[in-house]
LUMZA-569629 format. One record per residue (C-alpha): chain; x, y, z; residue number from 1. Coordinates in steps of 0.2 Angstrom, whole numbers, plus 5000, padded with zeros to 4 digits. Example, Ala and Ser with C-alpha at 12.3 -4.5 7.8 and 13.67 -1.06 7.14 Angstrom:
{pt A, {5062, 4978, 5039}, 1}
{pt A, {5068, 4995, 5036}, 2}
// end
This chain:
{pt A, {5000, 5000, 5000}, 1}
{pt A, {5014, 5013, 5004}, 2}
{pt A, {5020, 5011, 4985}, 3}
{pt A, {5005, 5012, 4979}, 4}
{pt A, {5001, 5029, 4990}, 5}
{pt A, {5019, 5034, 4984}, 6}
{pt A, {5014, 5034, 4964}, 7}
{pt A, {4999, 5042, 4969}, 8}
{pt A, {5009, 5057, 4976}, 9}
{pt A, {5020, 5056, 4962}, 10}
{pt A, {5006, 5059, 4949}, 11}
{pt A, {4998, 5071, 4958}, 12}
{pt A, {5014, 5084, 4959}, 13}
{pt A, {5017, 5078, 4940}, 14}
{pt A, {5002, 5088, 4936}, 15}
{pt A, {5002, 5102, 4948}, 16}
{pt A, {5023, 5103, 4942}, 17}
{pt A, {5017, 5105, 4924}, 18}
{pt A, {5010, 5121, 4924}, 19}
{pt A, {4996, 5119, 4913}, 20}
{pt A, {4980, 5128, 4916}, 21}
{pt A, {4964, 5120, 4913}, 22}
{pt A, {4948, 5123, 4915}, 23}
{pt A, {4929, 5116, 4914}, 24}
{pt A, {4914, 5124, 4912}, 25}
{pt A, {4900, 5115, 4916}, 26}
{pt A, {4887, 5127, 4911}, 27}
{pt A, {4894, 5130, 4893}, 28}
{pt A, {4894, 5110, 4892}, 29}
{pt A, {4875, 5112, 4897}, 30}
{pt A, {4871, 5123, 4882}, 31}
{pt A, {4884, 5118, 4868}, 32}
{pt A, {4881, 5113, 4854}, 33}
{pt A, {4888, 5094, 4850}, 34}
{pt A, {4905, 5094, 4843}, 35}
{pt A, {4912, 5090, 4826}, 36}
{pt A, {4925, 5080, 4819}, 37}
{pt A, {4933, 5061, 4820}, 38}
{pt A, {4942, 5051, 4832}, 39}
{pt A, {4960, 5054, 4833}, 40}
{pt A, {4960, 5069, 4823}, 41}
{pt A, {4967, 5086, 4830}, 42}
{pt A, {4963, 5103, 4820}, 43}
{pt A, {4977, 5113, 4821}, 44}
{pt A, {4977, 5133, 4819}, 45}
{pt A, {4989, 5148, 4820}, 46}
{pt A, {4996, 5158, 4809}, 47}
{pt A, {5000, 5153, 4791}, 48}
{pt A, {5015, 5160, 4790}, 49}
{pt A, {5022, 5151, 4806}, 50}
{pt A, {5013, 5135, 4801}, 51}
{pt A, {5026, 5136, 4783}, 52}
{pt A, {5040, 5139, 4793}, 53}
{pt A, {5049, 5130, 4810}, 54}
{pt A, {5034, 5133, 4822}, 55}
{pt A, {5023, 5123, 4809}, 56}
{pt A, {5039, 5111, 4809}, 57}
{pt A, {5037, 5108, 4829}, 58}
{pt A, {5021, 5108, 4830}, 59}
{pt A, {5019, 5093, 4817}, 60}
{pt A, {5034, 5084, 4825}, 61}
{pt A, {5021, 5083, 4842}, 62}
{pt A, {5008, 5074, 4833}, 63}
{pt A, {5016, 5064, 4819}, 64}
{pt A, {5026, 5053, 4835}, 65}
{pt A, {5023, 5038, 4831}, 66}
{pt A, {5013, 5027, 4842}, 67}
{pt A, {5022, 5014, 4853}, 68}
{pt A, {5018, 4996, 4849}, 69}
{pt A, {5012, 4997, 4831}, 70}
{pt A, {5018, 4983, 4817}, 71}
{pt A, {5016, 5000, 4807}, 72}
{pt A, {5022, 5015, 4808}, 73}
{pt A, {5006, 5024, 4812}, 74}
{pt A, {5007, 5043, 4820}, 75}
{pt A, {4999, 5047, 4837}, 76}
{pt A, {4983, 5057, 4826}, 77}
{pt A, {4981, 5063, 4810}, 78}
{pt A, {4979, 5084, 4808}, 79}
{pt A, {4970, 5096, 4799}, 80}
{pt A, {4977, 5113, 4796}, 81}
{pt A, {4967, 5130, 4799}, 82}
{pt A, {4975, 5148, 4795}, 83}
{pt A, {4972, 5159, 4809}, 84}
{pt A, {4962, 5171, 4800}, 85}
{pt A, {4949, 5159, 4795}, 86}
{pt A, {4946, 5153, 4811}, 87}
{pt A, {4927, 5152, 4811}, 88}
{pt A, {4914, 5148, 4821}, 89}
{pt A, {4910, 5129, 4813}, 90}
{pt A, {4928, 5127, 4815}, 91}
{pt A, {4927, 5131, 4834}, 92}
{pt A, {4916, 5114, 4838}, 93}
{pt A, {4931, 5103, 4832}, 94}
{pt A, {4933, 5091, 4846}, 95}
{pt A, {4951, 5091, 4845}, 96}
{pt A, {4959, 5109, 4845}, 97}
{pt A, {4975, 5115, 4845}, 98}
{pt A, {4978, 5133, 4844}, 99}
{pt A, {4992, 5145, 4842}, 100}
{pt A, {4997, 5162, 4844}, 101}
{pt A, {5013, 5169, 4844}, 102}
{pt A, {5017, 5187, 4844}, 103}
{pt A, {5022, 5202, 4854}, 104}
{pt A, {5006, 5205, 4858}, 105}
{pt A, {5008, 5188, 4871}, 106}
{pt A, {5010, 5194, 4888}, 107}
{pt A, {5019, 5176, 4895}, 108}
{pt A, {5022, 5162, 4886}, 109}
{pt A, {5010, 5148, 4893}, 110}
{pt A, {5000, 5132, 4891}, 111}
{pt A, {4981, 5133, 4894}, 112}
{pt A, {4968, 5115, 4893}, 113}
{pt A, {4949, 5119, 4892}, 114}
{pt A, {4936, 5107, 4891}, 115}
{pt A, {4919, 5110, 4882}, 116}
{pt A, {4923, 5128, 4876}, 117}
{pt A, {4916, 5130, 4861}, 118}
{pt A, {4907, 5111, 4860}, 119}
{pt A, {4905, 5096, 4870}, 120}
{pt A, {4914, 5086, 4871}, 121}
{pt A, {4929, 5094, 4868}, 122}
{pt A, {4946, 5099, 4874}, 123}
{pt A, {4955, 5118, 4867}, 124}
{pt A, {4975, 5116, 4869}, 125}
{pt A, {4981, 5133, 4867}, 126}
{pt A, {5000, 5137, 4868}, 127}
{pt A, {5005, 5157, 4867}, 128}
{pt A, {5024, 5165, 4866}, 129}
{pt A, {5031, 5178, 4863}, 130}
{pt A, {5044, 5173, 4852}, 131}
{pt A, {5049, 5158, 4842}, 132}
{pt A, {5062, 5154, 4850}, 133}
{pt A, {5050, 5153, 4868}, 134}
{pt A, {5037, 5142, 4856}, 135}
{pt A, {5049, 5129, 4851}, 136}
{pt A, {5056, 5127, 4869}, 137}
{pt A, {5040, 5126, 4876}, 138}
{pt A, {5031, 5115, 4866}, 139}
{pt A, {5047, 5104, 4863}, 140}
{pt A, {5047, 5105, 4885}, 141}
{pt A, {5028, 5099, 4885}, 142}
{pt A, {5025, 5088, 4867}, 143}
{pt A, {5021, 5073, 4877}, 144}
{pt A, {5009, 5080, 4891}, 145}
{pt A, {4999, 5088, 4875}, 146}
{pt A, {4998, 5071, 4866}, 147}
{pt A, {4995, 5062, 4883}, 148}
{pt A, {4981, 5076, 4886}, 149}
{pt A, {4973, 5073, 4868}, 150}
{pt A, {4974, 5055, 4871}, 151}
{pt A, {4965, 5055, 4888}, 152}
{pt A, {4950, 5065, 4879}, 153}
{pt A, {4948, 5055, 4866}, 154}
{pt A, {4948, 5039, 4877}, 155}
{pt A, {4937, 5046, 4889}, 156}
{pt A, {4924, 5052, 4878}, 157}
{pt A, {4925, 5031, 4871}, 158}
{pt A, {4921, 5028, 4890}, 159}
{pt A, {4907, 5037, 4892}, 160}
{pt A, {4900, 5029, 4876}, 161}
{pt A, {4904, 5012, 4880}, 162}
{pt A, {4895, 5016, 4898}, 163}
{pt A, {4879, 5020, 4890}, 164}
{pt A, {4880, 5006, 4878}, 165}
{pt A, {4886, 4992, 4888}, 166}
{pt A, {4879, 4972, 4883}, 167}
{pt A, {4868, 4969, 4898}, 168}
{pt A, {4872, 4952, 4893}, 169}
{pt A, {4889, 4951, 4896}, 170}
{pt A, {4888, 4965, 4909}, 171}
{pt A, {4878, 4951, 4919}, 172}
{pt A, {4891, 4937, 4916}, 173}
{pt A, {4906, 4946, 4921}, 174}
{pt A, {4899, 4952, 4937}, 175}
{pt A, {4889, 4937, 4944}, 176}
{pt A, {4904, 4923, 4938}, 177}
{pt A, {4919, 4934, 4939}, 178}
{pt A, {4915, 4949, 4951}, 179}
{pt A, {4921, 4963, 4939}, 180}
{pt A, {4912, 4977, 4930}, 181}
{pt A, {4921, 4982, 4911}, 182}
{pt A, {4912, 4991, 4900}, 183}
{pt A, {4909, 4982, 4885}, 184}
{pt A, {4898, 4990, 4872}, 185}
{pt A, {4886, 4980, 4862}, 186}
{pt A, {4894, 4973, 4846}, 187}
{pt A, {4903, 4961, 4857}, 188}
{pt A, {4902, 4943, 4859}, 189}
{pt A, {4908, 4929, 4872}, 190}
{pt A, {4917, 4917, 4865}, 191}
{pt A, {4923, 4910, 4879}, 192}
{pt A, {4920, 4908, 4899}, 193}
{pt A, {4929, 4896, 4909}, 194}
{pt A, {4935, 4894, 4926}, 195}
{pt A, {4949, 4911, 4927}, 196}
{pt A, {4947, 4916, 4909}, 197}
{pt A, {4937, 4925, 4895}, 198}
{pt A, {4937, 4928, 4879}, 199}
{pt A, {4927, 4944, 4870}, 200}
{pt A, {4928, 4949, 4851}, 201}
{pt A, {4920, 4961, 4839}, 202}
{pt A, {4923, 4956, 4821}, 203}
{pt A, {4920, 4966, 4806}, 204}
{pt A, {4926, 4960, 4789}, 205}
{pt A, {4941, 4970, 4788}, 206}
{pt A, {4945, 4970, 4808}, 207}
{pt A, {4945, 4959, 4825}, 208}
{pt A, {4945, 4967, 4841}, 209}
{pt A, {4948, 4955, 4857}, 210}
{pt A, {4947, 4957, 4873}, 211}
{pt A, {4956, 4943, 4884}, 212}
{pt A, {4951, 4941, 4906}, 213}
{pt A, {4962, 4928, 4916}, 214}
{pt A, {4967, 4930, 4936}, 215}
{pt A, {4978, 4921, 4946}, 216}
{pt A, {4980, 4921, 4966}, 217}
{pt A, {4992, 4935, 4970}, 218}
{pt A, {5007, 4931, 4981}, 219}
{pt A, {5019, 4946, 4980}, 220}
{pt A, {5026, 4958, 4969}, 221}
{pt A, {5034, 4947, 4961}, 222}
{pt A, {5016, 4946, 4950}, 223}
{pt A, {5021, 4963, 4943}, 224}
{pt A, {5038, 4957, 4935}, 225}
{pt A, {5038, 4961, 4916}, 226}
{pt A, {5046, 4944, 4911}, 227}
{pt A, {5033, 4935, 4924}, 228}
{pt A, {5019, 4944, 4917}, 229}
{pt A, {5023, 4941, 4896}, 230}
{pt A, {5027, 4922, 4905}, 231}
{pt A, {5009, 4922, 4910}, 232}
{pt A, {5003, 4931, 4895}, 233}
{pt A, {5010, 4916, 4884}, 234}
{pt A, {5003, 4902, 4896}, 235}
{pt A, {4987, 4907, 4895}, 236}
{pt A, {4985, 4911, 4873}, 237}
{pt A, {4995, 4895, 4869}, 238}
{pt A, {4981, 4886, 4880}, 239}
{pt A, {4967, 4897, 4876}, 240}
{pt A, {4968, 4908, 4860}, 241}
{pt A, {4970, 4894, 4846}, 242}
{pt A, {4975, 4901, 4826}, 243}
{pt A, {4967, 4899, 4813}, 244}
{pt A, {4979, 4881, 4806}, 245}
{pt A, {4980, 4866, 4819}, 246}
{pt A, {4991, 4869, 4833}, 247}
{pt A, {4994, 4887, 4829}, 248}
{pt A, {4991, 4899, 4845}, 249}
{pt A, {4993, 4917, 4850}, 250}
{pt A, {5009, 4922, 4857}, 251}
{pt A, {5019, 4936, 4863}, 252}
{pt A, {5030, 4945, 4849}, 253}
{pt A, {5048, 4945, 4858}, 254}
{pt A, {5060, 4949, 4844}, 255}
{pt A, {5056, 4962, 4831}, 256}
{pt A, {5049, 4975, 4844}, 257}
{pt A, {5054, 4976, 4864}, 258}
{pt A, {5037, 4977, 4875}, 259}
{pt A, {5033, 4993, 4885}, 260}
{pt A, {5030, 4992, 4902}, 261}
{pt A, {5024, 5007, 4914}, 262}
{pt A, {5018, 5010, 4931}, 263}
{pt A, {5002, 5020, 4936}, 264}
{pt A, {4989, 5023, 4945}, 265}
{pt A, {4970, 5016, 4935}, 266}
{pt A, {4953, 5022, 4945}, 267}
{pt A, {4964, 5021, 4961}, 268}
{pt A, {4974, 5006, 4960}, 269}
{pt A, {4992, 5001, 4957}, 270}
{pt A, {4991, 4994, 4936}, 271}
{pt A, {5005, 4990, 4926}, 272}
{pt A, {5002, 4992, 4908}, 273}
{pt A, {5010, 4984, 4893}, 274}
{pt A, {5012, 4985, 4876}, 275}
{pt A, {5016, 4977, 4861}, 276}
{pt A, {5014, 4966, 4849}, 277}
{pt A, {5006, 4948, 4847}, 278}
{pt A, {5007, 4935, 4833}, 279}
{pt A, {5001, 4916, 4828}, 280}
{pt A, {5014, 4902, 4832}, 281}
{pt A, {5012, 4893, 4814}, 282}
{pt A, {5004, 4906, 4805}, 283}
{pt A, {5005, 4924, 4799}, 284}
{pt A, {4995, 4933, 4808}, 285}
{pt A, {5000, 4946, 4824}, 286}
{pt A, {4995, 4965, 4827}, 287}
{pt A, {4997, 4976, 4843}, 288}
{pt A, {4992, 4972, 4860}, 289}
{pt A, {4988, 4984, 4877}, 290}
{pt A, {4986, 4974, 4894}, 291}
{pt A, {4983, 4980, 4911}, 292}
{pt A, {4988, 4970, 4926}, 293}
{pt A, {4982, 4975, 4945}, 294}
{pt A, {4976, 4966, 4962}, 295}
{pt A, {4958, 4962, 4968}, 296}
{pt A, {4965, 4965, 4986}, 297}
{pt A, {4945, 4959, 4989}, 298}
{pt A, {4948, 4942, 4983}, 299}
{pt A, {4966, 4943, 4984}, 300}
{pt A, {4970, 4938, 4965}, 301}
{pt A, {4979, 4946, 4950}, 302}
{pt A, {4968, 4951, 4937}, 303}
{pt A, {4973, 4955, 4919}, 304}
{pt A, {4964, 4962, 4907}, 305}
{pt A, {4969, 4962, 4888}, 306}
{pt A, {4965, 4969, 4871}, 307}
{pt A, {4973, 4965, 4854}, 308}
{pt A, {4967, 4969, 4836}, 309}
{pt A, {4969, 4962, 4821}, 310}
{pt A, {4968, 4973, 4806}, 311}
{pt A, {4978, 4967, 4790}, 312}
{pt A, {4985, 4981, 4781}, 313}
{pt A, {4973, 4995, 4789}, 314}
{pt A, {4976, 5008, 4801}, 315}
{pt A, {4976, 4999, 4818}, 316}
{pt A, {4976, 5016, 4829}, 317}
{pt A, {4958, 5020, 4833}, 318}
{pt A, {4955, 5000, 4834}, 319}
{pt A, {4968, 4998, 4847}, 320}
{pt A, {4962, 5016, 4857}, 321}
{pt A, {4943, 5007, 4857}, 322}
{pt A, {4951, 4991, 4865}, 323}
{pt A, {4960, 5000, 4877}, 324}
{pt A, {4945, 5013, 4883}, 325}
{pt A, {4936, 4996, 4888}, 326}
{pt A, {4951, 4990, 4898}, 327}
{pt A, {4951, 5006, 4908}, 328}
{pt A, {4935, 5004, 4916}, 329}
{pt A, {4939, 4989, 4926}, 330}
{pt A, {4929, 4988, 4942}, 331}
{pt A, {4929, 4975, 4956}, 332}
{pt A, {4912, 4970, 4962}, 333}
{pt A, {4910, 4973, 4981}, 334}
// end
């Protein structure tokens, strides 16, 4: 519990230490109109003539990062360009904005987040300097927590869908046999329910999100270890998550990309997350992967919870952000 308390802190100062000012008002959310545009997508405007030059360099830098844990290259969004001085008021319901202003006219360079300005849901990231030269260090100083912050919108507006349109169905099973709560919208079905696993997909013709659920009795910490966990993780798709040729299984990529692992804190509990890539022992098939691993300290057992997609040759970055916005909403039952 005291490391747990500890990371707590930790992200607590994290945000205070950023010095980004953000705002909500709940009263413009109550009378806005509903925003505009797609997911993953950020609109972008400031002036032209800093967009064709090395403020517009920067700025596409912070969004063109490349995702981790892609078979791809795919960047973290796509972007739409506006000039300044068309800057209107359809363009103001964006869901997604990024605005820019640098001048002399700028009393302090700064970093302001507002929520449901112009729309809801949406989320205004505004960066002001005074020069260039302050704009590229700031920005460069905060591209990840802008991304991060993008990131955490567009997932929390997934949320708030997938809560309104969660299968009762599987809603029922996961919290009478396995005393949890996910949010999993309708579209999905169960494959499989046995004794300490799941199996959840959503096929389309072109794509194939899953959702894997196993648990373990917890000991020690030792549960949290990266090589434990990806030990685990293979244990349980060799066994459980046949391929499409006899004897072929899902596994864990080792070799042509490393797995990410990080340390937080999701709805109050210690998680580890990871990232990376599966594929098919025995055939050709593989795509990325997000898990989240944490402790039922009711029930004393290690729960993990993990989503993969399949997507051939397609974009796989708003497959793998839907996946992981169902992960985030696990609940233990009482």
């Amino acid at each position: 519990m005291q490391r747990v308390n500890q990371l707590y802190l930790f992200f607590m100062l994290s945000i205070v230490l950023l010095g980004f000012s953000t705002c909500t008002d709940d009263n413009t959310k109550m009378i806005s109109p509903e925003s505009t545009g797609t997911q993953g997508r950020v609109m972008i405007v400031m002036a032209k003539d800093k967009w064709n030059a090395e403020p517009g360099n920067a700025v596409r830098e912070v969004f063109e990062e490349e995702m981790l844990g892609m078979p791809q290259p795919e960047a973290s969004f796509v972007y739409n360009f506006m000039p300044l001085d068309a800057f209107s008021a359809l363009v103001k319901r964006e869901r997604n904005l990024f605005l820019v202003s640098i001048g002399d006219h700028i009393e302090k360079s700064n970093i302001s987040v507002k929520y449901n300005k112009w729309s809801n849901p949406q989320i205004v990231i505004t960066v002001q300097a005074r020069n260039i030269d302050e704009f590229i260090e700031l920005l460069g100083r905060n591209a990840e927590v802008i991304r991060n912050r993008f990131i955490a919108a567009e997932r929390d507006r997934l949320v708030s869908t997938y809560k309104n349109l969660t299968d009762p169905k599987i809603r029922t099973q996961l919290s009478e046999k396995y005393k949890l709560k996910l949010a999993v919208p309708a579209g999905y079905k169960l494959d499989v329910s046995d004794t300490g696993f799941v199996w959840l997909s959503q096929e389309t013709p072109t794509s194939t999100q899953g959702i894997l659920i196993w648990e373990y009795s917890y000991s020690d910490t030792a549960a949290f270890n990266l090589n434990n966990l990806v030990y685990i993780r293979d244990s349980i798709t060799m066994h459980n998550v046949p391929g499409p040729k006899e004897g072929s299984f899902m596994t864990t990529e080792k070799i042509m990309q490393p797995i990410h692992y990080k340390e937080s804190m999701l709805n109050n509990r210690y998680t580890v997350e990871m990232r990376g890539l599966w594929k098919t022992e025995g055939a050709f098939l593989g795509g990325p992967f997000v898990s989240y691993t944490t402790v039922d300290t009711i029930r004393n057992r290690v729960v993990t919870v993990d989503g993969f997609v399949y997507g051939g040759k397609k974009t796989k970055r708003n497959l793998i952000r839907q996946v992981e916005a169902i992960l985030t909403t696990l609940e233990f039952e009482p």
